[in-house]
VOGU-3710 file (C-alpha; in Angstrom, 3 decimals, decimal comma):
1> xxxxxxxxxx> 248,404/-134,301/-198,045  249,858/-130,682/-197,455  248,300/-130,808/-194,229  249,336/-133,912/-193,320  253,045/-132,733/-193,538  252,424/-129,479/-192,498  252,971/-127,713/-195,491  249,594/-125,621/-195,694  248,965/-122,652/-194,087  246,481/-122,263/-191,451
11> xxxxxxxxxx> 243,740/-119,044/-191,467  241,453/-117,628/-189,139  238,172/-115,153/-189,837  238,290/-111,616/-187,659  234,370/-110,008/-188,363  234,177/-106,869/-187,255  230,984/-104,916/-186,988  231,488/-101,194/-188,506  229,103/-99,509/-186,608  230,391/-100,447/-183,201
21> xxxxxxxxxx> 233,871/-101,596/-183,493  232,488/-105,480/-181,788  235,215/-108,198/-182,857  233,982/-111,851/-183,285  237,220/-113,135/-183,753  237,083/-117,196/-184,868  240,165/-117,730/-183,377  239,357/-120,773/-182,230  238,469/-122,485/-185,080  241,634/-122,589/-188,099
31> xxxxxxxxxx> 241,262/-123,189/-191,229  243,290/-125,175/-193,826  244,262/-123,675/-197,098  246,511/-125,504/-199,024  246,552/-122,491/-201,748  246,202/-119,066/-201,489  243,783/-118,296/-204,541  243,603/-114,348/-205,323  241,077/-113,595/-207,743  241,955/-110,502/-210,182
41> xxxxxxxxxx> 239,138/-108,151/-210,599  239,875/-106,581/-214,186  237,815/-103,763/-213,157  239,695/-102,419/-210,539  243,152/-101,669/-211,964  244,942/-102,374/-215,255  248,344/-103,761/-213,226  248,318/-104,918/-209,988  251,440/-106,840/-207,816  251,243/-110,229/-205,761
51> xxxxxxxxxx> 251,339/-107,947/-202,678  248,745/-105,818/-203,664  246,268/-108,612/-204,433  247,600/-110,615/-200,975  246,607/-107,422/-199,225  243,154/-107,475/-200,743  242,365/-110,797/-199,932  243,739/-110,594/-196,051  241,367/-107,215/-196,053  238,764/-109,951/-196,746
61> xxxxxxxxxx> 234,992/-108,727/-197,431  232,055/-107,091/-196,185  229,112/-108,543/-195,297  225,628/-107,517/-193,926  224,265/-109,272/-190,649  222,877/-108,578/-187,798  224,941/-107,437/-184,145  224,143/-108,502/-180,828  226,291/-105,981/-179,155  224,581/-103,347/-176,819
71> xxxxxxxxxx> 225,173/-100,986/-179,463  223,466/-102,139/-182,070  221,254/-104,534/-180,211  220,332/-107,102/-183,113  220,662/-104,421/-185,958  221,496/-105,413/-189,190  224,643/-103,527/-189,948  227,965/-103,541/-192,216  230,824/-106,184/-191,072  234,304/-106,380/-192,240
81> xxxxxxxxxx> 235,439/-110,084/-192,542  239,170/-110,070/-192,286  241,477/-113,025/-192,662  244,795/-113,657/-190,358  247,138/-116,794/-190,706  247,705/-118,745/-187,829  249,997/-121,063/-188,925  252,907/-120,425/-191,815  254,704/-123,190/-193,470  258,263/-122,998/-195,093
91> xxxxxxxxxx> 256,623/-123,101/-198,469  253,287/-121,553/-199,809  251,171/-121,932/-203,531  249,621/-118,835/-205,130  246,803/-119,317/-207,333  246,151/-116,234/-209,806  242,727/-116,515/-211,249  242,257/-113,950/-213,979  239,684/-115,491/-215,693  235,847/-114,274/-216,425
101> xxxxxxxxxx> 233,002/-115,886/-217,536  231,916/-114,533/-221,513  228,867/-116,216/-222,201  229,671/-119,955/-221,859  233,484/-120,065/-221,435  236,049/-118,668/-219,198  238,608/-116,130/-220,839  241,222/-114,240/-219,267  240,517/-110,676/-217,967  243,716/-108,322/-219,610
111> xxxxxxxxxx> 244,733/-106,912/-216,307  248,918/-107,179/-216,030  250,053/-109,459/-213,058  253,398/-107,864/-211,520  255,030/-110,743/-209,701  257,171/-109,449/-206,430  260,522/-110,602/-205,368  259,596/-110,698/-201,654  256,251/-110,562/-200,159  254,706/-109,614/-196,650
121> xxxxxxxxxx> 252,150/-111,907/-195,041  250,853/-110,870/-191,432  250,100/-114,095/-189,345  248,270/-114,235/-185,645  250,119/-116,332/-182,576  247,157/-117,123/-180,784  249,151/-118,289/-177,526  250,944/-114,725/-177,424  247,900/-112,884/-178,790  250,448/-111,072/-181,058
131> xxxxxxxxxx> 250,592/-110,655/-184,680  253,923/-110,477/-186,608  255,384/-110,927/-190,450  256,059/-113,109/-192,092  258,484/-112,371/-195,353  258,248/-114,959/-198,475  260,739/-115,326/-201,646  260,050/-116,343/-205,073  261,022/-119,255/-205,653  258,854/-120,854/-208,973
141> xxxxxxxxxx> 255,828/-120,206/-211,350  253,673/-121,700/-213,766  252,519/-119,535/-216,759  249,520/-120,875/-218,988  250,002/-119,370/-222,416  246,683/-118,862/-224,016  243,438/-116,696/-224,199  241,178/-119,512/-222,225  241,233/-122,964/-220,208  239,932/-124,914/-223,422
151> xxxxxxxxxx> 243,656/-124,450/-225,095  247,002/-123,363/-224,169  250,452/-124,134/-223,320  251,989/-124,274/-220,007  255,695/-123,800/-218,739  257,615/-123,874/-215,601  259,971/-121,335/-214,882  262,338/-121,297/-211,767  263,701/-118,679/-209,773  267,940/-117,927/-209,131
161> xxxxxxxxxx> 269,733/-115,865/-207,502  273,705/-116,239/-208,091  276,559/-114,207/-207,457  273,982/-111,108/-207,483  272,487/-112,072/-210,943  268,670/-112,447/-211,061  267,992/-115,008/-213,574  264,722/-117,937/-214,618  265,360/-121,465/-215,704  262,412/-121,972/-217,863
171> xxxxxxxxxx> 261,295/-125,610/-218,619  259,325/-125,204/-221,919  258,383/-129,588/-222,750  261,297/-130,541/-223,685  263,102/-127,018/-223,736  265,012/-126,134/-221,294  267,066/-122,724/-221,378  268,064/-119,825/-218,809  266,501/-116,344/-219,184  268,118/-113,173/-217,346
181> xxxxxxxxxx> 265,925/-111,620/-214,636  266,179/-108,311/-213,489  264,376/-106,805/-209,962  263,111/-103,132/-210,044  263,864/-100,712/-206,580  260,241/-101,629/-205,555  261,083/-105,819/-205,324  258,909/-106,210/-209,148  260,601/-109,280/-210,793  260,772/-108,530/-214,593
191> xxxxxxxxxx> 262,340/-111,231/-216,962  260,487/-113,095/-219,987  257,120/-112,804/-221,312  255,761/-115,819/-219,451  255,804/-114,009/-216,058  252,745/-112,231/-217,217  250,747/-115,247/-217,358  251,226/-117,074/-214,118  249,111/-119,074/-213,023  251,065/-120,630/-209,989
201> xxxxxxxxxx> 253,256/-119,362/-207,557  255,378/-120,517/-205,299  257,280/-118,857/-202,223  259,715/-120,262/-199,707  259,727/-118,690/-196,330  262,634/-116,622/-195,810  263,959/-115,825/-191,945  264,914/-112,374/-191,640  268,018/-112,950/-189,160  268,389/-109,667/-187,209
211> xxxxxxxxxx> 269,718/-111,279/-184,352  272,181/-114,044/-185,711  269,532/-117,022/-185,126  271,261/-118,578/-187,922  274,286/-117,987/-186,427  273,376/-120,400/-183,118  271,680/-123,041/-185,836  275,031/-123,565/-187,070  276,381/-123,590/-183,157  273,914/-125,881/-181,973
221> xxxxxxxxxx> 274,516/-127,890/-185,244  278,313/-129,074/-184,001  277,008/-130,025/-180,661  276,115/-133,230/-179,572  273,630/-132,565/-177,510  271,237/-131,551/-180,232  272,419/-135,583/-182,213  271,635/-137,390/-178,825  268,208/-135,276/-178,412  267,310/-136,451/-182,044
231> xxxxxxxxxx> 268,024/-140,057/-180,960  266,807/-139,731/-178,207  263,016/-138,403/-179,563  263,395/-140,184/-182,825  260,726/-143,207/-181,574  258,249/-141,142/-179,202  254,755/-141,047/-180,559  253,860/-138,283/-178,279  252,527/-135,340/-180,450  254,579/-131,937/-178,945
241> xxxxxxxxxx> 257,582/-134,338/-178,884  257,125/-135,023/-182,296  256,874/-131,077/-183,949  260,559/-130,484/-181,129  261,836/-133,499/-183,268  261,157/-132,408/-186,506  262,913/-128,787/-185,131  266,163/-130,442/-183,616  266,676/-132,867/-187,119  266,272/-129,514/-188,509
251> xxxxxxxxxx> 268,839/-128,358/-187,109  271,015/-131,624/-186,908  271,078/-132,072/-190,735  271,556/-127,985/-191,391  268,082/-127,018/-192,278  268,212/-124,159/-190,916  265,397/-122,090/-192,910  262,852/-124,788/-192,157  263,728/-125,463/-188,447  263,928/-120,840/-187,866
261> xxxxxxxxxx> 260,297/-120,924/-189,900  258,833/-123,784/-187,352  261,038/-121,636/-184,494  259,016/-118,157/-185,412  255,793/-119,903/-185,560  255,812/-120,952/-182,166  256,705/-117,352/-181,191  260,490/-118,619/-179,669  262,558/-115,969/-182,288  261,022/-113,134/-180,236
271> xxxxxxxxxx> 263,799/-112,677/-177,342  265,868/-109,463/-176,537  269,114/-111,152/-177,018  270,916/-114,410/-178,350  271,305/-115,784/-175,041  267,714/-115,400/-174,169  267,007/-117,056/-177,837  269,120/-119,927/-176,596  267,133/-120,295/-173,357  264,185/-120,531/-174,629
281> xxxxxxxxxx> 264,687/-122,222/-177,652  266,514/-124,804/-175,190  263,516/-125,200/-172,827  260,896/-125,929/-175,280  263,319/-128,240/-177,080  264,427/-130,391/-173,895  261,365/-130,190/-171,493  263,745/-130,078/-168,470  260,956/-132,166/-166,504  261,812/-135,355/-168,690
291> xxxxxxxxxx> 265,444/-136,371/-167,834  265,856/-138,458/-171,125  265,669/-135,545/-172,801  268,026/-133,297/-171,308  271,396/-133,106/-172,746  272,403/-129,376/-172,410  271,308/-128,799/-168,816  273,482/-129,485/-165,014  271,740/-130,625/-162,911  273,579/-130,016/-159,314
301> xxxxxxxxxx> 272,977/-130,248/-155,309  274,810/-128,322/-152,483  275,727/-131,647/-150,813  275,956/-134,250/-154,079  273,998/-136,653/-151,727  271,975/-137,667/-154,972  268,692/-138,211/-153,144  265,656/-138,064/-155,295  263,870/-135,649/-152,741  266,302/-133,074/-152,890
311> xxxxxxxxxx> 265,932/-129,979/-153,923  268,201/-129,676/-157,129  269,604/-126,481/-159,250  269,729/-126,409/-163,016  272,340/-124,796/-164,702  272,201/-123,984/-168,863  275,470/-121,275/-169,453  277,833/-120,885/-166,889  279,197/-116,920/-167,130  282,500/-116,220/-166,670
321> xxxxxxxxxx> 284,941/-112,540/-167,216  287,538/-112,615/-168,944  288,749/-115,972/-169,145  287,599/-119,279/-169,480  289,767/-122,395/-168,262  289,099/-125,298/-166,331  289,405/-123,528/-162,949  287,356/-120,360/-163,756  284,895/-122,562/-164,956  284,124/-124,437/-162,465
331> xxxxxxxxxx> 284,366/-121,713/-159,472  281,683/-119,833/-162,129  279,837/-123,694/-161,891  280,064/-123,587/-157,753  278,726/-119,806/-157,856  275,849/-120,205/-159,909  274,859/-123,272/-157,974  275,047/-120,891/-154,460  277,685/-124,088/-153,582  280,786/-124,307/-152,068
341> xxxxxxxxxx> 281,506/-127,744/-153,550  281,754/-129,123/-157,409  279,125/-131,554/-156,728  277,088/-132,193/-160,088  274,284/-134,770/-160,456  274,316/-134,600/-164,500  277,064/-133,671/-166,772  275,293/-133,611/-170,375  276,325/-133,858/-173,997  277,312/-130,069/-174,043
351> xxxxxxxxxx> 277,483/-127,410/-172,127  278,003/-123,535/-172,640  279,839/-120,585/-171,528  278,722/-116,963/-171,614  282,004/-115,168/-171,052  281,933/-110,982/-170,847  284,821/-109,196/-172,453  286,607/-112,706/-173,223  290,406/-112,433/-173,355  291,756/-116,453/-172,994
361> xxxxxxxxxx> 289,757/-119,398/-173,708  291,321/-122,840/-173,411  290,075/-125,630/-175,903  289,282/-128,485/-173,323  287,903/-127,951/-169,958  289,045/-130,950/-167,490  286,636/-131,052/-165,329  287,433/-134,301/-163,411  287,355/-132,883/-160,164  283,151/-132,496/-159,926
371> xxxxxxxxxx> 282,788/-136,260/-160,016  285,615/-137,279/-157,885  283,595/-137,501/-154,384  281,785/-140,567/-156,626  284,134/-141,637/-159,454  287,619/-141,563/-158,216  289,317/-142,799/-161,491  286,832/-141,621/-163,684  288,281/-138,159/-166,318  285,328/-135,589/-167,635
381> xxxxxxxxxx> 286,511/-133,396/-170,133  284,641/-130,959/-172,365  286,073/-130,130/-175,816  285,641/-126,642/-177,768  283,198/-127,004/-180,640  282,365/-123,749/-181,790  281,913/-119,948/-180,639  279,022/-116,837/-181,167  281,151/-113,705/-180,760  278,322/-111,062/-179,596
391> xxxxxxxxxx> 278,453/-107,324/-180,976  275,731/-104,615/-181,496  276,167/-104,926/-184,593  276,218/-108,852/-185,425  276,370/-112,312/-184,328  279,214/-114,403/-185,833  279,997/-118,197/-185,726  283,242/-119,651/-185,473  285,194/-122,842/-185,023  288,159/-121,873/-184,199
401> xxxxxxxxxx> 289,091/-120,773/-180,672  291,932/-117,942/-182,257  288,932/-116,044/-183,096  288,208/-114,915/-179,616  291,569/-114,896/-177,970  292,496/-111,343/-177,148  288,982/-109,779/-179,005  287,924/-108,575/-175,136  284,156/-108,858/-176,603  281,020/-110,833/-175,159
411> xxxxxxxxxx> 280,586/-114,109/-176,839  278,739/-117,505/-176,027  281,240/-120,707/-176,328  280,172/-124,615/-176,923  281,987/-127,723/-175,188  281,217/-131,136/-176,298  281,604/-134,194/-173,720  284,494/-136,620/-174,806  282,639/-139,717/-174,140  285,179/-141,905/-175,249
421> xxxxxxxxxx> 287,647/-140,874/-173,010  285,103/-140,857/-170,133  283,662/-144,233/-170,967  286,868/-146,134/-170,359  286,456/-147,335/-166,830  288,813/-149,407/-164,637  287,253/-152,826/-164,014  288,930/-156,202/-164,763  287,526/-158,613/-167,078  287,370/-162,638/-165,014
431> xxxxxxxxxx> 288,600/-164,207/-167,780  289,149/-167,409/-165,791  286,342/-167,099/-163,646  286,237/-170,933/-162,514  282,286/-172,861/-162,811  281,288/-173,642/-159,351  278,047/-176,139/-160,621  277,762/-177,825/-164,110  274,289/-178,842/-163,177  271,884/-177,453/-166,149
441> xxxxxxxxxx> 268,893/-175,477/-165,881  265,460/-176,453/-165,445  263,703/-176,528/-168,867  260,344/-178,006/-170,682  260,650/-180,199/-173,398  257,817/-182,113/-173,591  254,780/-179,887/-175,832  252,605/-177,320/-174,159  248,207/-177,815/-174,637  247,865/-174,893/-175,498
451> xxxxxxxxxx> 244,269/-175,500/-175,501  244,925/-175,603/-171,554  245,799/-171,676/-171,731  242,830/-170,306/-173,351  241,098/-167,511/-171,186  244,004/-167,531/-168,958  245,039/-164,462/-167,143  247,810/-163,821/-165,223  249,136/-160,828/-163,156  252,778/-159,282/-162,759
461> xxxxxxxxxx> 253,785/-156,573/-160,902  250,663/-154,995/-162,165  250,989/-156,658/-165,394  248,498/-158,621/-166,842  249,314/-161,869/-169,122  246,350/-163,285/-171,127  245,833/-165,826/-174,043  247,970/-163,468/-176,948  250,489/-162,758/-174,734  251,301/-166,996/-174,442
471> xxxxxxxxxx> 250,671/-167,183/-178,276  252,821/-165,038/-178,792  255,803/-166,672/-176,284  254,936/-170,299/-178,139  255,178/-168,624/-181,435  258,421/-167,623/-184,105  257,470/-164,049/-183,203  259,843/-161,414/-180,738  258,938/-161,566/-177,393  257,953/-158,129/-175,809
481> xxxxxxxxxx> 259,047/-155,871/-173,174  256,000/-156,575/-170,980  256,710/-160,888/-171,502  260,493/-160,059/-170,215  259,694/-157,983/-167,204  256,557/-160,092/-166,080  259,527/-163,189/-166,188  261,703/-161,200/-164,174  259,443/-160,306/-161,478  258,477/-163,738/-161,503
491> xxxxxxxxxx> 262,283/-165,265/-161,400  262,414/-162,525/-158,381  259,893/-163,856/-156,434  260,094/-167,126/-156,820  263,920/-167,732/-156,075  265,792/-168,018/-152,880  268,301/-165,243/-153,669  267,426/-161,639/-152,853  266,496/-160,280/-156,837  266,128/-156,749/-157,480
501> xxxxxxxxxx> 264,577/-157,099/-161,105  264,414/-153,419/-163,367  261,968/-153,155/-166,165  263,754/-153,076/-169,979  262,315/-149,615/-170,037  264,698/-148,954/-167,769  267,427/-149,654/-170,182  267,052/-146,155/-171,419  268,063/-144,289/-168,203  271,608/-145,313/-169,267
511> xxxxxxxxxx> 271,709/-144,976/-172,956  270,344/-142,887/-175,299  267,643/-144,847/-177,113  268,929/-148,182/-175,674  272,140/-147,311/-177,665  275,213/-148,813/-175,837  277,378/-146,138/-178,220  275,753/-143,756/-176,273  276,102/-143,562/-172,749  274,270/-140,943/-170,412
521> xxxxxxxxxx> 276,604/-138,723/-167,985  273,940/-138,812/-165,007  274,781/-139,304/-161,641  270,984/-138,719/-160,951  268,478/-141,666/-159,241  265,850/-141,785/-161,420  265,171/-144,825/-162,001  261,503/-147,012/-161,299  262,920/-148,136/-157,588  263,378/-146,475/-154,375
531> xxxxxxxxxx> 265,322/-149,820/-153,582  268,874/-149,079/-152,375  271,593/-151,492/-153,543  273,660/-151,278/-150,050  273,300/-150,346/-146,943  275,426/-147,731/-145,069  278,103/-149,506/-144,037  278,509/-150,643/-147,799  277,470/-154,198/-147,589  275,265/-155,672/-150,302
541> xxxxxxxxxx> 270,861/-155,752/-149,593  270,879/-158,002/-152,937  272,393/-160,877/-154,458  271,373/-159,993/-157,996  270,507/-156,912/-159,594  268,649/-157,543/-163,244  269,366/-155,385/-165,896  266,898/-156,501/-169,049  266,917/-153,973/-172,293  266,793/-153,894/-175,955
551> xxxxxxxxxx> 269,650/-152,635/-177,824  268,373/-149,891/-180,876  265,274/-151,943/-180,394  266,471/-154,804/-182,608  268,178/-157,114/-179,859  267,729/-158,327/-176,241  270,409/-158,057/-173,999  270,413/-158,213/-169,750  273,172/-157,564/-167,339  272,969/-159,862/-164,374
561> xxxxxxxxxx> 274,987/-158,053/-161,174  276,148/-160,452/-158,722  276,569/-158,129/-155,802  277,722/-160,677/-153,294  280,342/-161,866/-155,726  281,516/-158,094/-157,235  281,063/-159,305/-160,761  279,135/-157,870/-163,599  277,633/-160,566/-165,966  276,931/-159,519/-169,436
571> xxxxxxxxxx> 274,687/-161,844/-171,188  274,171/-161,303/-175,265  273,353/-164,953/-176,870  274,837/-164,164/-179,713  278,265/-163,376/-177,794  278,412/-159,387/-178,429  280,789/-158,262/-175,716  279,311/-154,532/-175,204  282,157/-152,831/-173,227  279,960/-149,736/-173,589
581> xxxxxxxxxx> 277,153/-151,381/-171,363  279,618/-152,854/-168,477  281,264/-149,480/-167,877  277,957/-147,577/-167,757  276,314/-150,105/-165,388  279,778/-150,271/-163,161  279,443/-146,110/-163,063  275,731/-146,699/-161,491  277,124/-149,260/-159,325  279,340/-146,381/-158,109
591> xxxxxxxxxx> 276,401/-144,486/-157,654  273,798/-146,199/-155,775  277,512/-147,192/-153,239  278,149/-143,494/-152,629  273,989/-142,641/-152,307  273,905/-145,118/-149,708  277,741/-144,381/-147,225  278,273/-141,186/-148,894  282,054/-142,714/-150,089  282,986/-143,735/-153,109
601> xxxxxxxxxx> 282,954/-147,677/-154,073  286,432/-149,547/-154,775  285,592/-150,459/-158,657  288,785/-152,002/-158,717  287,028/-155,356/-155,937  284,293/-155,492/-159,939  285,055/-157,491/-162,502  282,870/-158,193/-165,245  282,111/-161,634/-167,073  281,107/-162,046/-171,016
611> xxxxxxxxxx> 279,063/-164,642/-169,846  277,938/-166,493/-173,217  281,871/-166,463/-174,215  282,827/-167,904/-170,846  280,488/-170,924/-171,203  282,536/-172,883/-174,041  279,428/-175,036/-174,366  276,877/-172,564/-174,492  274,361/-173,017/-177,429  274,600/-169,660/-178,935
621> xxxxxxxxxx> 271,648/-168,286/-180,939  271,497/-168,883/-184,233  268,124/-166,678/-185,523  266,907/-163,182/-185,105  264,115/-163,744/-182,985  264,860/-165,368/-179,975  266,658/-163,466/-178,085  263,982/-162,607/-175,766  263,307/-166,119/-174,336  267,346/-166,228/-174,252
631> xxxxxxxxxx> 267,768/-163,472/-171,850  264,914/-164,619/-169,203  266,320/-167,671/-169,110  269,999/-166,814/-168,831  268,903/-164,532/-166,301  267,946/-167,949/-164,439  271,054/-169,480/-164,697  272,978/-167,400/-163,266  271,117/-166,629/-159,919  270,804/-170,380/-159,829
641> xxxxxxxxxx> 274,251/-170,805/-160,946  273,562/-173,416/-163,455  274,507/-174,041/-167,054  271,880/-173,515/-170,120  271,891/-176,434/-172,352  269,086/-177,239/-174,390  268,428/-179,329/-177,747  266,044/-176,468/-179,482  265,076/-172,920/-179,064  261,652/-174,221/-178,714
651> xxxxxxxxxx> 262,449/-175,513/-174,875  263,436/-172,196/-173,994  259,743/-170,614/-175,093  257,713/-173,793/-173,239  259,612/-172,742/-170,213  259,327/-169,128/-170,160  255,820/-170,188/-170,636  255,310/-172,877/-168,388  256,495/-171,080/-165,665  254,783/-168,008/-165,934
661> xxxxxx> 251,372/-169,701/-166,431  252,166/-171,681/-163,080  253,937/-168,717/-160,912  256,814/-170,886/-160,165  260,438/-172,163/-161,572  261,072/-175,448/-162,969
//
């Protein structure tokens, strides 16, 4: 179970021959230890500290085998069997074992156990091929009262430290009281007569912060970007996504111990300077490669033509001298981009400002201006979260911008996106958008053999549909991502309008974890298609452009574009408007229009339709589990511009069904 959670330490065996110095390091191979046992030997000293016996049992053994080196050439010599730690938890358990064997029972040896305040434990990085410390504090211990293991009484006795006082809560049954504690020059712990008889120790790891690391946890705790990473990870099953999950909630929720102890075992504390900490703290956290992650970096071109191909720049602090305002910042943006324009692909959650001797610092940077050669209308401003003023000496945090004005030191400031004022985008809801055809859509009501689907197979876009997957469309259960984009691709092909279908996965280019509350600032292609939307002289290549995706994983939603028309449908069968989810799609409307003439579009020609509130007649859903045959089939309606009516949810499953078995559209 310790392992499991990553609460045991990890050790590795270093034998070393005496005679000629050969190493057969086991490096390779760790080894779990969910408690450190040291055994006291009551003939080798009448007191002896936790450190002391810790340094005996890292010092290891000696054993006698034989050496293959040229030295010794199979001799049997002396070896040294030393033990490292390759991996050190935020907590560790101590075993003391004092006892020796008198004739048939164990009895305690009378050698004093001097428990230390702090102790030293030397660990190995075997990617850096460095070793470093590690330092521990006391934090509880179990005493066993009593000469052997047949009788005794045990207590529990935890450690404080308050106001400078030293003191033990001691849980005797059901005895509780407080005992003053008292730590010698040398880091002994002295305070009660149990502490001589523990049995169990416990330490929590403690971060020696020489360079203000937990300065930049609490920075990097009041930015967003380290809250939309954590939602953005918080579902991946991948394994290194995982451990940089478990660091960012860390630091999200203001663990900051645990998340600097998982920092220092991956090496990432060991920079010459708090910017350089940042970096690369940054970079392991984010993986720049995977664009749903990132949410500190910019991401910018020379000539903002957005093209996939092109070779991009990626910017983490922008430095400035002196002064930080919107202007400085972004001619500092332009300069460390080798650019003579503001043209930035992705604006993300939060972005930083190393400024040298700072003298001014506004609190919001409006930085509108990058985005106007492809949002017109659209406002981008940054708001001041939270400062590291730099010294020799120290690293301090602060909130408030006062603290820097007129200082004339170095210091590292954070910005935060205001998305709410950046989501609000012009486009007109049709309110009285007028029904052209009151014709309903093709559906199957009569029952489905489904003896007449067994062992049938058919193939999507690559993706394959066998007998579970029209089980599962028949049945009361959620239909899956792979049902709704083989139905899409299908509805694509099959139709006489020109479809451009997306996968749901897709869904997640524009949100953080399919989360309309949160929006991504990305002017970057990256999505599944190298389809353009238009061609250069602006005119629509598609009549529809399908938009299918599952909102926090709990509800299907899909936004059907009707490019011909300049109207964005948004279809939720339960009737959930989701203003969020229009103005994000209109921005990438924007932004496939300017990849493809280079201008701007007109937003103001869009208007969006609630499509399931329009139709007064529409049979809304009325369970938790249907949305997914909803969607496909609303999907159909509109690009056949027809009306859903139906007398059961069960029609809507035989279709979806039906027509994907056959390849065609009723």
């Amino acid at each position: 179970m310790l392992d499991t959670h990553g609460l045991s330490p990890k050790i590795i065996q270093q034998i070393i021959c005496n005679s000629c110095g050969l190493s057969s390091s086991q490096a390779d191979h760790d080894e779990n230890c969910p408690s450190i046992i040291l055994t006291v030997s009551e003939s080798s000293r009448r007191t002896v500290t936790i450190q002391e016996l810790l340094n005996d049992y890292c010092r290891g053994s000696t054993v006698s085998a034989s050496c293959d080196s040229i030295v010794c050439r199979g001799g049997v010599n002396v070896k040294s069997v030393n033990i490292l730690f390759s991996y050190m938890p935020n907590t560790i358990v101590i075993l003391v074992n004092k006892l020796k064997r008198v004739g048939q029972i164990y009895v305690k040896n009378d050698c004093l156990i001097q428990l230390n305040k702090c102790i030293d434990l030397h660990a190995y990085n075997r990617t850096r091929d460095v070793e470093y410390t590690c330092q521990y504090n006391l934090c509880s211990v179990v005493s066993h009262t009593g000469r052997s293991l047949n009788h005794g009484h045990y207590t529990a006795s935890i450690f404080r430290e308050h106001d400078g006082q030293n003191s033990f809560v001691v849980c005797d049954d059901t005895s509780i009281c407080t005992i003053d504690a008292e730590s010698t020059v040398s880091g002994i712990v002295i305070g009660g007569r149990n502490l001589k008889d523990a049995v169990v120790l416990v330490y929590n790891r403690h971060f020696t912060d020489t360079k203000g690391f937990h300065c930049v946890m609490q920075a990097l705790q009041h930015t967003s970007g380290v809250h939309s990473l954590v939602d953005a990870m918080h579902c991946t099953s991948v394994a290194n996504t995982q451990r940089r999950y478990k660091i960012l909630s860390y630091i999200a929720n203001g663990r900051h111990e645990a998340a600097l102890s998982e920092i220092s075992a991956l090496g990432l504390h060991e920079q010459p300077s708090t910017q350089q900490f940042i970096v690369k703290l940054l970079e392991y956290l984010i993986c720049t490669c995977e664009w749903q992650y990132n949410t500190f970096y910019m991401h910018s071109s020379s000539n903002g033509t957005l093209k996939n191909k092109e070779k991009k720049s990626t910017v983490l602090f922008v430095e400035t001298s002196g002064v930080v305002t919107t202007e400085v910042f972004m001619s500092a943006l332009c300069a460390s981009n080798n650019s003579h324009q503001r043209n930035v692909l992705f604006f993300p959650e939060s972005v930083m400002c190393l400024c040298r001797a700072v003298k001014q610092v506004d609190q919001c940077l409006n930085l509108s201006a990058c985005i106007r050669h492809i949002h017109p209308t659209q406002t981008l401003i940054y708001t001041f979260s939270g400062l590291l003023l730099l010294s020799s000496e120290n690293v301090q945090y602060s909130t408030n911008v006062d603290n820097v004005n007129a200082r004339n030191s170095d210091c590292i400031l954070f910005y935060n996106l205001n998305k709410r004022l950046f989501c609000m985008v012009p486009i007109e809801h049709s309110q009285h958008q007028q029904r052209t055809n009151s014709n309903a859509v093709g559906l199957m009501h009569s029952v489905i053999d489904t003896s007449s689907f067994n062992c049938v197979t058919r193939t999507y876009n690559g993706i394959s549909l066998s007998t579970g997957d029209w089980e599962l469309i028949l049945s009361s259960r959620w239909f899956t991502d792979v049902v709704v984009d083989c139905y899409l691709y299908m509805l694509a092909t099959s139709c006489t309008a020109r479809v451009l279908p997306y996968k749901c996965t897709w869904f997640n280019t524009l949100f953080y974890g399919q989360n309309p509350e949160k929006p991504k600032v990305s002017l970057c292609r990256t999505e599944h298609s190298k389809a353009l939307w238009f061609n250069s002289a602006g005119e629509p290549q598609y009549d529809f452009v399908i938009i299918p995706g599952s909102i926090l994983n709990s509800h299907f939603v899909v936004i059907v574009i009707d490019l011909q028309k300049a109207c964005i449908h948004v279809c939720d069968s339960m009737r959930g408007s989701h203003n969020s989810i229009v103005n994000q799609v209109a921005r990438y409307v924007a932004q496939e229009h300017f990849i493809a003439t280079g201008k701007p579009a007109n937003l103001s020609m869009f208007t969006y339709n609630n499509y399931c509130t329009w139709d007064s007649d529409f049979p809304v859903q009325q369970d938790s589990h249907n949305c997914g045959p909803y969607i496909c089939l609303l999907a159909k309606c509109i690009v056949q511009n027809k009306l859903l009516r139906m007398p059961s949810h069960k029609a809507l499953r035989r279709t979806v069904c039906i027509e994907l078995l056959n390849g065609i559209l009723l």
